[in-house]
C-alpha positions in Angstrom: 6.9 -7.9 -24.3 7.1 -4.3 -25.9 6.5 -1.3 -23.6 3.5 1.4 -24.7 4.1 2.8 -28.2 2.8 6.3 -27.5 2.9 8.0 -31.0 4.4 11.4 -29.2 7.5 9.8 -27.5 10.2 8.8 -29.2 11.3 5.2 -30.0 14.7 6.0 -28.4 13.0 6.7 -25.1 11.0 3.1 -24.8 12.2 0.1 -22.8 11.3 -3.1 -23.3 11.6 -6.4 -20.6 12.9 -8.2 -24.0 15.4 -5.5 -24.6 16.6 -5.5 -21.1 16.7 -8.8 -20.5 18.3 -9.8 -24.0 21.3 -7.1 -24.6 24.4 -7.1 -26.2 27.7 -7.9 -25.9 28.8 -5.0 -24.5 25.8 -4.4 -22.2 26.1 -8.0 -20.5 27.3 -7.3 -16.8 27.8 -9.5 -13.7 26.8 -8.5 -10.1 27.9 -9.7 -7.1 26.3 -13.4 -8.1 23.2 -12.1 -9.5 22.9 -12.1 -13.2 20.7 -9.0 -13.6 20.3 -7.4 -17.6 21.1 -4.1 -18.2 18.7 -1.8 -18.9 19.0 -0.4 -22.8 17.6 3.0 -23.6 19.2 3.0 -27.2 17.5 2.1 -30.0 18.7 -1.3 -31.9 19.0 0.2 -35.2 20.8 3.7 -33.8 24.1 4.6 -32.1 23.8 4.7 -28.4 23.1 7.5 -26.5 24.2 8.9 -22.7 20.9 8.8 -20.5 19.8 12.3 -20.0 20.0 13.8 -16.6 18.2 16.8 -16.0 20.0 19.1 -13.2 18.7 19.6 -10.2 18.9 22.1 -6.8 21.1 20.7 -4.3 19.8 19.9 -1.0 21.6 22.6 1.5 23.5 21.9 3.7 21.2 22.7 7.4 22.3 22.7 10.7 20.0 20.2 12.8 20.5 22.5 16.0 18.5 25.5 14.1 17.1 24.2 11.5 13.7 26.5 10.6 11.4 28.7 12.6 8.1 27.1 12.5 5.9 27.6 14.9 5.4 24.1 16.0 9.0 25.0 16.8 9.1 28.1 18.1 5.5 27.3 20.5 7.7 23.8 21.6 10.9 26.5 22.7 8.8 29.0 24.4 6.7 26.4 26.4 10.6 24.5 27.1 11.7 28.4 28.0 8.2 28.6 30.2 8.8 24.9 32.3 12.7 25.5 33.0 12.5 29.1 34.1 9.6 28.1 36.6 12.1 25.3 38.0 14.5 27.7 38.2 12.2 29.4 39.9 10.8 27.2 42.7 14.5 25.8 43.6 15.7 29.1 43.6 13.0 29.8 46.9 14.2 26.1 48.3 17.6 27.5 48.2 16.4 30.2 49.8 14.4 28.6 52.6 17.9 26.1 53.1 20.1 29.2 53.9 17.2 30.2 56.3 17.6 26.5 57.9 21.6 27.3 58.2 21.4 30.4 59.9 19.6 29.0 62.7 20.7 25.9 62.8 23.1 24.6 66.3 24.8 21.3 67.5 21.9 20.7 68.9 19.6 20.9 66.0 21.6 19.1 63.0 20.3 20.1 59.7 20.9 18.3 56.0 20.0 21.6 54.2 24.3 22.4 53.2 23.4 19.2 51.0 20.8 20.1 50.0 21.6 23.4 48.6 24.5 21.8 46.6 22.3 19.8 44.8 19.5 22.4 44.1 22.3 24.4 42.8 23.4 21.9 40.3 19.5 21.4 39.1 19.2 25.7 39.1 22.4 26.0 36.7 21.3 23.2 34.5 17.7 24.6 34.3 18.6 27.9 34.2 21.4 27.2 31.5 18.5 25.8 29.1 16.8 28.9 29.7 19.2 31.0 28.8 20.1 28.9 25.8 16.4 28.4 24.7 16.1 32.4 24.6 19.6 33.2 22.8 18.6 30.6 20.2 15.7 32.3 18.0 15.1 29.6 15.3 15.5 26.3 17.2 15.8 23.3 15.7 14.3 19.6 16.5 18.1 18.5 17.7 18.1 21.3 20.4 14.8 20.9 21.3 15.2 17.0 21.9 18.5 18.1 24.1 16.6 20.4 25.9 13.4 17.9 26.7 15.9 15.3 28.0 18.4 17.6 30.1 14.7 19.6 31.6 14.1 15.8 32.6 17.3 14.7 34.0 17.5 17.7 35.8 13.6 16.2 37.8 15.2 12.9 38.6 17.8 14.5 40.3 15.6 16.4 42.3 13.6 13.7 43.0 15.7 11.2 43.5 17.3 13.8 46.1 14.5 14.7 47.6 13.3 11.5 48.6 16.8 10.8 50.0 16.6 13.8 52.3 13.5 13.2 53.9 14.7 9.6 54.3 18.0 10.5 55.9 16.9 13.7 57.8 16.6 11.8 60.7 16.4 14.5 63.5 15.7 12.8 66.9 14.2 9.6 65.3 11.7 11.4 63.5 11.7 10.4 60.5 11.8 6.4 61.7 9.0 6.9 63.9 7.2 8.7 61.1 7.3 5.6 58.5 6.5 2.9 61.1 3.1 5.1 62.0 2.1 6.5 59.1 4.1 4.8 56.4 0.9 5.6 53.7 1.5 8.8 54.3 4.9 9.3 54.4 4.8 7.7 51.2 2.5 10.4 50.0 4.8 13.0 51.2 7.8 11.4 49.3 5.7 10.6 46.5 5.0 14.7 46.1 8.1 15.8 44.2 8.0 13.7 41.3 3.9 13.8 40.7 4.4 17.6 40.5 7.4 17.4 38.2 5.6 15.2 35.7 2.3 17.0 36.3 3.8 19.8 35.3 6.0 18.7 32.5 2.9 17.1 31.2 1.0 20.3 31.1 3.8 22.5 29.5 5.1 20.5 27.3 3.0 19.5 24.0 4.8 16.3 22.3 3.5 12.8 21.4 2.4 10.9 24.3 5.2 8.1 23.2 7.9 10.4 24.0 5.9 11.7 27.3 5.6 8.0 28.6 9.7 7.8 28.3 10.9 10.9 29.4 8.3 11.7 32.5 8.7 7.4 33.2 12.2 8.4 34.2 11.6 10.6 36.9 8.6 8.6 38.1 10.9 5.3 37.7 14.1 7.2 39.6 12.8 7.4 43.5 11.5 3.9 43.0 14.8 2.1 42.2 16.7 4.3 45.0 13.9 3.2 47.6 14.5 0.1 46.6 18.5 0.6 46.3 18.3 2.3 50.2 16.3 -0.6 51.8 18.6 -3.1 50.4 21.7 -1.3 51.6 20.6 -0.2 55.4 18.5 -3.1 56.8 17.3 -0.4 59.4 15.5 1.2 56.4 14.4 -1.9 54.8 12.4 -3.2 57.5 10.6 0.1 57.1 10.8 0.9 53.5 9.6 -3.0 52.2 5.7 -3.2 53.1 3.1 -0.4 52.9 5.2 2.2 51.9 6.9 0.8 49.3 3.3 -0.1 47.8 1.6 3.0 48.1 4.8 5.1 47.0 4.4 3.0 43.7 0.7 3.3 43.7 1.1 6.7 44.0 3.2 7.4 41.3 1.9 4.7 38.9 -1.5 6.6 39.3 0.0 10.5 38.5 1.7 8.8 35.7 -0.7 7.6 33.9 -2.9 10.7 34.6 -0.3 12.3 32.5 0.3 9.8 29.7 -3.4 9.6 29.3 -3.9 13.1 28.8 -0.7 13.6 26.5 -2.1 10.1 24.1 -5.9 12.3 24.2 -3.9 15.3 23.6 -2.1 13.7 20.9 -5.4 12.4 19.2 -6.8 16.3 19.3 -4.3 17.3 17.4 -4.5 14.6 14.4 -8.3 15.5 14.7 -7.5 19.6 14.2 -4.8 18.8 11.6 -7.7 16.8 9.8 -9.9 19.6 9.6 -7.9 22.3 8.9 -6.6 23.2 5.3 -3.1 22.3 4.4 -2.4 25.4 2.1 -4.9 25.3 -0.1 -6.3 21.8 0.3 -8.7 20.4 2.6 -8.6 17.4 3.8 -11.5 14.9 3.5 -10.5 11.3 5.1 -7.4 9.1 4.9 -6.7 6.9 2.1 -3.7 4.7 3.8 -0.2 5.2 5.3 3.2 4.1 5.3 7.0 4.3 6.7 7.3 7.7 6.2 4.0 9.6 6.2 0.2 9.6 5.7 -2.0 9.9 2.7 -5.1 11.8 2.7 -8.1 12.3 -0.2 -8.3 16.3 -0.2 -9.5 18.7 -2.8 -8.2 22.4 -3.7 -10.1 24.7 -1.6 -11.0 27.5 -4.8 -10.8 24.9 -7.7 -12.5 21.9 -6.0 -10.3 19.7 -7.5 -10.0 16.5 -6.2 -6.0 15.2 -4.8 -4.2 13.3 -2.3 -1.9 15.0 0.0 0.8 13.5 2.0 2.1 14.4 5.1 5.8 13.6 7.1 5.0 12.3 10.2 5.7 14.1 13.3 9.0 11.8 14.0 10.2 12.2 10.3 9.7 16.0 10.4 12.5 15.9 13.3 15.1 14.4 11.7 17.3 16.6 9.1 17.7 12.7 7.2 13.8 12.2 7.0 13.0 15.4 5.7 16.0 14.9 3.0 14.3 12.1 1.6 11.1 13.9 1.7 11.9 16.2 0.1 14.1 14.0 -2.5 11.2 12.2 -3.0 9.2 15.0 -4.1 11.7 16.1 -6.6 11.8 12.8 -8.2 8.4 12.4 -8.6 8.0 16.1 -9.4 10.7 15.3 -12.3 8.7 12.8 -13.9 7.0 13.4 -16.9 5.8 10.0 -17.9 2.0 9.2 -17.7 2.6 5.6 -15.6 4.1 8.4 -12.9 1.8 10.1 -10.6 1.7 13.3 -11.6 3.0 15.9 -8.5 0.6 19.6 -8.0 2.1 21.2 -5.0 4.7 21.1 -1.8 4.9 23.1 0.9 5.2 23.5 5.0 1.8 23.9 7.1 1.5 26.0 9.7 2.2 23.5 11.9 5.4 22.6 10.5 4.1 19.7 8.8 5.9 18.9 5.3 3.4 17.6 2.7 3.5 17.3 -1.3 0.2 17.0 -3.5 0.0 14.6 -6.0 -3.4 13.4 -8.6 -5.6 11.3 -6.7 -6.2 7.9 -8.4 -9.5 5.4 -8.7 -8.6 2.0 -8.7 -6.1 -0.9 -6.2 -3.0 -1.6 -6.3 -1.6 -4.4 -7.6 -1.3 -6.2 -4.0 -4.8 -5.2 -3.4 -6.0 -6.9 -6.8 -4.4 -10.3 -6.5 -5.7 -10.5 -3.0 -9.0 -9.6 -3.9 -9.7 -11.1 -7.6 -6.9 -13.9 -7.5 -3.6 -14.1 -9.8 -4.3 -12.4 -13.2 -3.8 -13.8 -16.7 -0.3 -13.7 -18.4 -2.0 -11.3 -20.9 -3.4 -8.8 -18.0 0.3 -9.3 -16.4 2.3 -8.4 -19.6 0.1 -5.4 -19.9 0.8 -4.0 -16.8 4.4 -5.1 -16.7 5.0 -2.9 -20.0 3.4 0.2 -18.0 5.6 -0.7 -15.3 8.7 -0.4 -17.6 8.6 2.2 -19.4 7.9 4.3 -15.9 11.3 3.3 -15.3 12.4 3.9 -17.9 12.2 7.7 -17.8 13.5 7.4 -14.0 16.6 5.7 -15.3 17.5 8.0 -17.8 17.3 10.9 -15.0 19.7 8.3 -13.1 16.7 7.6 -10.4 17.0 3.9 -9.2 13.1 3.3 -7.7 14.3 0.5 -4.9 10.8 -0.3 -4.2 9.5 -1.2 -7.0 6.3 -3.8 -5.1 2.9 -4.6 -5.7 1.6 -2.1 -3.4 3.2 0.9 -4.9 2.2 0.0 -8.8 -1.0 1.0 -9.0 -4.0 0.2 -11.6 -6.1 2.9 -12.0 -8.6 4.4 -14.3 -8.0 7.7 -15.9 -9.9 9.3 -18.5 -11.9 6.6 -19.0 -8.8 4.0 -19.4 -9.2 0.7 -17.3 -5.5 -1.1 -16.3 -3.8 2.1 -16.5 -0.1 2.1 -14.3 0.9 4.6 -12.1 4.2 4.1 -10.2 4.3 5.5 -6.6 6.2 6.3 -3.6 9.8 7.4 -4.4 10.3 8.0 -0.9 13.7 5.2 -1.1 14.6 6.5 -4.6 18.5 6.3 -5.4 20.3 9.2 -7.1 23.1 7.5 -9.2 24.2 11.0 -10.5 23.8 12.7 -7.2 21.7 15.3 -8.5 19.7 15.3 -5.3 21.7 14.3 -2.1 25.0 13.6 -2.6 24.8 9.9 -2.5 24.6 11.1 1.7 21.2 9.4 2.6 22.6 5.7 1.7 24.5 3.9 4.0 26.2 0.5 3.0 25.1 -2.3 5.0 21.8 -1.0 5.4 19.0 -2.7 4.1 16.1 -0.3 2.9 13.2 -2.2 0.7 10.3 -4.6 1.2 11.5 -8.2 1.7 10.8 -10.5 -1.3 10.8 -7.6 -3.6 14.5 -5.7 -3.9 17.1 -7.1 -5.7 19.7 -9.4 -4.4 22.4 -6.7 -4.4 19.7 -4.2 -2.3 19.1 -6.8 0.5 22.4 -7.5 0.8 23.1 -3.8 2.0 24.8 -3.0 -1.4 25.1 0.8 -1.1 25.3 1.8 -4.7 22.8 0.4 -7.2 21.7 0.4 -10.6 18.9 0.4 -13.0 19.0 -3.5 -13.2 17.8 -3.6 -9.6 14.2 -2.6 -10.4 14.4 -4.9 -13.0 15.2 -7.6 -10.6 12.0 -6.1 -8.7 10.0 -5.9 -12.2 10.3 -9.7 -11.9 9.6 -10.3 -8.4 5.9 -8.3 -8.9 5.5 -9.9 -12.0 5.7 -13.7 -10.2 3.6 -12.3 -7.7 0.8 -10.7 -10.4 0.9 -14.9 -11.9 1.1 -16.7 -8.7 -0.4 -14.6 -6.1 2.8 -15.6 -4.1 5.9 -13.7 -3.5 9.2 -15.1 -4.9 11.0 -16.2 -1.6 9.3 -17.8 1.1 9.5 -16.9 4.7 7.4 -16.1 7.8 9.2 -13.5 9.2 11.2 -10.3 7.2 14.1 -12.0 8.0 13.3 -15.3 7.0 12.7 -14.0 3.5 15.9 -12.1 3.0 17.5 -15.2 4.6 15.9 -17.1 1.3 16.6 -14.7 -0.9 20.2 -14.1 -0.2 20.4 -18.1 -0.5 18.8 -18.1 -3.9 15.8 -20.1 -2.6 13.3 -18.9 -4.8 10.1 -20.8 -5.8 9.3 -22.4 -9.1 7.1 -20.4 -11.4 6.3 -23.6 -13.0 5.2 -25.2 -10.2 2.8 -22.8 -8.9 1.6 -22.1 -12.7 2.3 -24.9 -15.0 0.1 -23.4 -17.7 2.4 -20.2 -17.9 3.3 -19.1 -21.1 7.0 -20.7 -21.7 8.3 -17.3 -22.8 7.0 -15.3 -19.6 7.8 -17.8 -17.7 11.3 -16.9 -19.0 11.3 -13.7 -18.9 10.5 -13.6 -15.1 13.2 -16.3 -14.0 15.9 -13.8 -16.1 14.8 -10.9 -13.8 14.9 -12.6 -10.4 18.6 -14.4 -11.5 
C-alpha cells in the first residue's frame, strides 16, 4: 500500500506500510519480543539519508513554587492572604480574652485557658507565617498555593479539634456534665460552632473546584467527630454522655454546614465554566463544546474580527497546576505546530487567558473519527481502509523524521474529514503523549519508565510494557492495531477491563483477522499481522 503521491513532496519524504514492513538487511531490528519493521524514509533507488530534525526552543527550566503571575493566581494568593490574616485575627482576641481569664482566675475558680493559649498560639504562628509568606511571595505559583490551602486547613482542625476538647474538659463545678445530660442538642450546637464557621468561611474566601473544597473543608468537619468519638471511648464518664443525642445532632450539624458549602463551591464551580464559555479566549469566541479528553477540553470557536471558524483547546484547571501538565501542553503544541503535512491538523494560535487558562487553536474539521465511523456505519472495505491507512502514514512520516514518536496513534484521534471539497481526507490529532527521541522539546524529562501512557489495545507492546524510550516502529505497531479495528470493528486484544487488555496484549493473545474477516484481502491481512508482531 503506497502512501499519497503529492506531486510537490519529494519521493524521499513518502512512507509506505510495504516499505516499512519489508526493509532491508540492515534496517531489520528485534525489540524486546516484538518484531516491529523499521520505518524507512530513504528512497530504494538513493543512498540513505539522516531524518531531519528541525531545532527547537527548549522548555525552561520553572520553579513550581513561583511559577507565573496570572491573575487566577494572584486573586487565589490575595483571597489565601485575606482568610489567614482574619484567623490570625480572631485567635489573636481569644488569646486575648484567655489572658483576661488568667488574671482573674484563683484556686477556687480553676481555669483551662494556659492551654488554651498554647494552642491558639501554635494556630496564630502557623496562620500568621502563611500570611507573611503569601505577601513576600509576589508571583505565586500553584505548588505554594496548594501548601498554603492545606496548612490554612490543618491549622482549623486543630482549632477545632481543640476547641471541642475544652469545652468538654472545662468542667468547672460539674457544669459542663450537667450541661450535656440537659441540653445535650444544644451543647452539641455549641461545640458544633467552631468548625461550621471555619468551613463557612473558607468556603466563601477561597475560590477552587468544589472537589478540592469537599477534601480539604471534610477534614476539619471530619476532625471533632473522630475525637468525640475517640473521648467517649476513652472516659466511660463521657461516653454515657457523648453516645446518644449529642453525638447525632453534632454530626447532623456539621454534615448539614458541610454540604451548604460543597454545594455552593460545585454551583460556584459550574459559574465559572459558564463565564469561561462566554467570554473570548484572546481573540476567539467560543460557541459550544465539541468533546474532551485526559488533558483538556475542545471547543468549536471562531476568530472574533475574521469570523473564521476553529477549535480551541483548553488545559483543565488540574493540568494548568502542575509544571508536568503544562510541559506536555505545551510540547504538544510545538509538535503539532511543527507539522507541515496536510494529514496534520494544522495549529493557528497559543496563548494564556486571562484566567490563566492555557489553550492552542487549531482548524476545525467536518467529519468523525475513525472510532466514530465503524461504530456508526460498520467495518469499512479493505479499499476504504488502505486509503486511509496511506494518509495515516505518511502523517507519520513527517513526525518521524522530526524524531516525534505519536504513542497514541487510535481510532479516535485519526480523523476523516472533508476539506476543500475532499471526502476521506486524514487528519492526525492529539500529540498531547508525543515522544521526543532527539529531545528537542523536554529533555526526554516527562517520560518515566514503568509508566504506561496510551489507550489499551492500541500502543505497541514495548509502550504497555512501560518501555521508557521508543521508536518510530511503535506507531507502526499502532498503524496495525487501527487498521484491524477499521476491518473488524473490534480491537486487537480482548478484555473487559484496561487491564485485562494489556494483560492480553503483553501475552500475545491477539485475535485472528481471519476469523473475524475471512474474505480479507490475503496481502492486507498480512500487512496488519506484520504490524501487531
Amino acid at each position: 500500500m503506497q502512501a499519497n503521491h503529492n506531486p510537490h513532496r519529494p519521493e524521499s519524504e513518502m512512507i509506505s506500510l510495504e516499505t516499512a514492513l519489508h526493509p532491508g538487511p540492515s534496517q531489520e531490528q528485534t525489540n524486546s519480543g516484538a518484531s516491529l519493521a523499521t520505518v524507512s524514509h530513504a528512497p530504494t533507488d538513493g543512498p540513505a539519508r539522516k531524518p531531519t530534525v528541525v531545532p527547537a526552543r527548549s522548555v525552561e527550566t520553572v520553579n513550581p513554587f513561583t511559577r507565573a503571575a496570572s491573575p487566577a493566581a494572584t486573586q487565589m494568593r490575595d483571597r489565601l492572604r485575606a482568610m489567614n490574616l482574619f484567623l490570625t485575627v480572631a485567635v489573636s482576641m481569644l488569646v486575648i480574652l484567655a489572658a483576661v481569664r488568667l488574671w482573674h482566675a484563683s484556686p477556687a475558680n480553676p481555669t483551662t485557658a494556659g492551654t488554651a493559649v498554647r494552642v491558639q498560639l501554635v494556630c496564630i504562628i502557623l496562620w500568621g507565617s502563611l500570611v507573611v509568606v503569601l505577601t513576600y511571595v509576589r508571583r505565586p505559583g500553584p505548588r505554594l498555593l496548594v501548601w498554603g490551602q492545606w496548612l490554612t486547613v490543618m491549622g482549623g482542625c486543630i482549632f477545632s479539634c481543640y476547641f471541642a476538647a475544652e469545652k468538654l474538659f472545662d468542667d468547672i463545678n460539674g457544669s459542663m456534665t450537667l450541661f450535656l445530660r440537659h441540653h445535650p442538642a444544644f451543647a452539641a450546637v455549641a461545640f458544633a460552632f467552631g468548625p461550621c464557621a471555619f468551613i463557612l468561611a473558607y468556603g466563601v474566601l477561597i475560590p477552587i473546584p468544589w472537589r478540592q473544597c469537599a477534601a480539604q473543608t471534610g477534614l476539619v468537619i471530619v476532625s471533632p467527630v473522630v475525637l468525640t468519638i475517640v473521648i467517649g471511648l476513652t472516659w466511660s464518664e463521657y461516653g454515657i454522655l457523648l453516645f446518644g443525642p449529642f453525638l447525632w445532632v453534632l454530626f447532623a450539624a456539621l454534615g448539614f454546614c458541610y454540604g451548604v458549602v460543597v454545594y455552593s463551591a460545585y454551583t460556584v464551580s459550574k459559574l465559572k465554566e459558564d463565564v469561561i464559555r462566554a467570554k473570548r479566549v484572546g481573540q476567539y469566541r467560543l460557541l459550544d463544546k465539541l468533546g474532551e479528553g485526559g488533558m483538556g477540553v475542545v471547543y468549536r470557536a471562531e476568530h472574533c474580527l475574521l469570523k473564521r471558524p476553529c477549535a480551541v483547546k483548553l488545559i483543565r484547571p488540574r493540568h494548568a497546576d502542575s509544571e508536568t501538565g503544562l510541559a506536555r501542553f505545551e510540547r504538544e503544541v510545538r509538535a503539532m505546530a511543527g507539522l507541515s503535512h496536510w494529514n496534520a491538523v494544522d495549529v493557528y494560535d497559543y496563548g494564556v487567558t486571562e484566567q490563566g487558562l492555557f489553550y492552542y487553536v487549531m482548524e476545525l474539521l467536518k467529519g468523525l473519527s475513525a472510532r466514530q465511523l465503524v461504530d456508526k456505519y460498520g467495518p469499512l472495505p479493505p479499499a476504504r481502509v488502505v486509503y486511509l491507512l496511506r494518509q495515516v502514514c505518511a502523517a507519520l512520516s513527517e513526525a518521524h523524521e522530526r524524531g516525534l514518536v505519536h504513542r497514541d496513534v487510535t481510532p479516535a484521534n485519526v480523523f476523516v474529514a472533508e476539506v476543500g471539497g475532499q471526502f476521506d481526507v486524514v487528519k492526525l490529532l492529539d500529540f498531547g503523549l508525543v515522544y521526543d527521541a532527539t529531545n528537542q522539546f523536554d529533555g526526554g524529562t516527562l517520560t518515566q519508565e514503568g509508566v504506561v501512557m496510551g489507550t489499551p489495545g492500541f500502543m505497541s507492546y514495548e509502550q504497555a510494557a512501560g518501555a521508557r524510550y521508543l521508536d518510530c516502529r511503535s506507531d507502526l505497531y499502532s498503524v496495525g492495531a487501527v487498521g484491524f479495528f477499521l476491518l473488524t470493528g473490534h480491537r486487537p486484544f480482548t478484555g473487559v477491563s484496561a487491564m485485562q487488555v494489556l494483560a492480553s496484549q503483553l501475552r500475545g493473545e491477539y485475535l485472528s483477522l481471519r476469523e473475524l474477516y475471512p474474505d480479507c484481502p490475503e496481502a492486507l491481512a498480512e500487512v496488519i499481522q506484520r504490524c501487531l508482531r
